[in-house]
Structures are given as C-alpha cells and as structure tokens.
N, C-alpha and C positions, 0 to 999 in steps of 0.2 A: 260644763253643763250644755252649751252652746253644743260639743260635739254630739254627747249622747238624745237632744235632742234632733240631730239629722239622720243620724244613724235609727231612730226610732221612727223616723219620716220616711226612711228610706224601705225600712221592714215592712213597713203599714201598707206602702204602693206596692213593695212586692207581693204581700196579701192579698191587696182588691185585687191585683192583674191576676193572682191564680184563682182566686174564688170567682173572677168574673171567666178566664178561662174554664173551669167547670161549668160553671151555668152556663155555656153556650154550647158544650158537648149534651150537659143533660136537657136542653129543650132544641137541638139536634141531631140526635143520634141518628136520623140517616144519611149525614153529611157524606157526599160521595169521598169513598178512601182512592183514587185512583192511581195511589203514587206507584211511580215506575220506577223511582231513586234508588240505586244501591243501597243506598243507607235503608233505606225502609224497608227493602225485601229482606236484608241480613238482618235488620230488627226484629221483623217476624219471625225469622229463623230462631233468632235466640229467644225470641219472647216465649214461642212456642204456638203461634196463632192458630185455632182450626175454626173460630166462628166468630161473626159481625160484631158481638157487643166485646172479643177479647180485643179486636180490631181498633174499636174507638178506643176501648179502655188503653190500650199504646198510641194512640194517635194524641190521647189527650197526654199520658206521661211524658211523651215525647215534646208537645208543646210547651208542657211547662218547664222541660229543660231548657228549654228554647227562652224564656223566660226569664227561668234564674242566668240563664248565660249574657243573657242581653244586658240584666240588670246589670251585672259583676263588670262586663267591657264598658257601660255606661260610670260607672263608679273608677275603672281605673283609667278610662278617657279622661273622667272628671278632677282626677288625683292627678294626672301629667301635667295637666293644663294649668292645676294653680299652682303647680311647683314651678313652671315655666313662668309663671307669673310674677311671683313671688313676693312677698308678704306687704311690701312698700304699692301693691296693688291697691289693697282697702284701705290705708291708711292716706286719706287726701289732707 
C-alpha cells in the first residue's frame, strides 16, 4: 500500500510540474526563443517549424521532456541510494 501510495505522489508532482509548465507557456507566449543549441535547431528541423506559436508549442514539448527526464533520474538517483542503504536503514 505504502508503495502504490508513493508512486501515486510521485504521478501527481509529475502532473502539477507539467500543468504548471503549460500555464507559464500560455500566459507567455512571447517568451524570447533565442536558442542557438544544436539540439534546438535539429528540433526545428524535425519538428517542421515555420511560425512563432509552432515555436513555443516545441519549446513547451521540449520542456516537458525535460521534466519527465528529470523526474525518471530523480527516481532512479533515489532507487540507488536506498539500495546502497539498505533495509536495516529504517529499522532503528
């Protein structure tokens, strides 16, 4: 029970952080895009970009991969570390 309610905590922050990354693309869309990054001009490439709002709409996609990825390294930083711990940690 214990797990499924971390794993439910853990869904729920990945929710606000994306729903809160939306809401800061839709109250500012003219956030300067000025990336010069490899990554971002081949994005555009692939994306297909020819105008300002397909722009954001990849800038915010892109964030929130940035997101999920941060979440997943936070989770498997967090899984190393109590295995390196290990169980006789909580049990004082």
């Amino acid at each position: 029970m214990k797990k499924l309610l971390v794993w439910l905590a853990v869904v729920l922050g990945l929710l606000l952080a994306i729903v809160a990354n939306a809401l800061w693309w839709m109250m500012n869309p003219e956030a300067p895009l000025n990336f010069s990054n490899p990554i971002w001009n081949w994005a555009k490439r692939m994306y297909g970009v020819t105008t300002a709002y397909q722009e954001s709409d990849l800038a915010f996609l892109m964030s929130s991969a940035a997101i999920v990825l941060g979440f997943i390294a936070i989770m498997l930083a967090y899984r190393r570390w109590r295995k390196r711990r290990g169980p006789r940690a909580f049990h004082r």
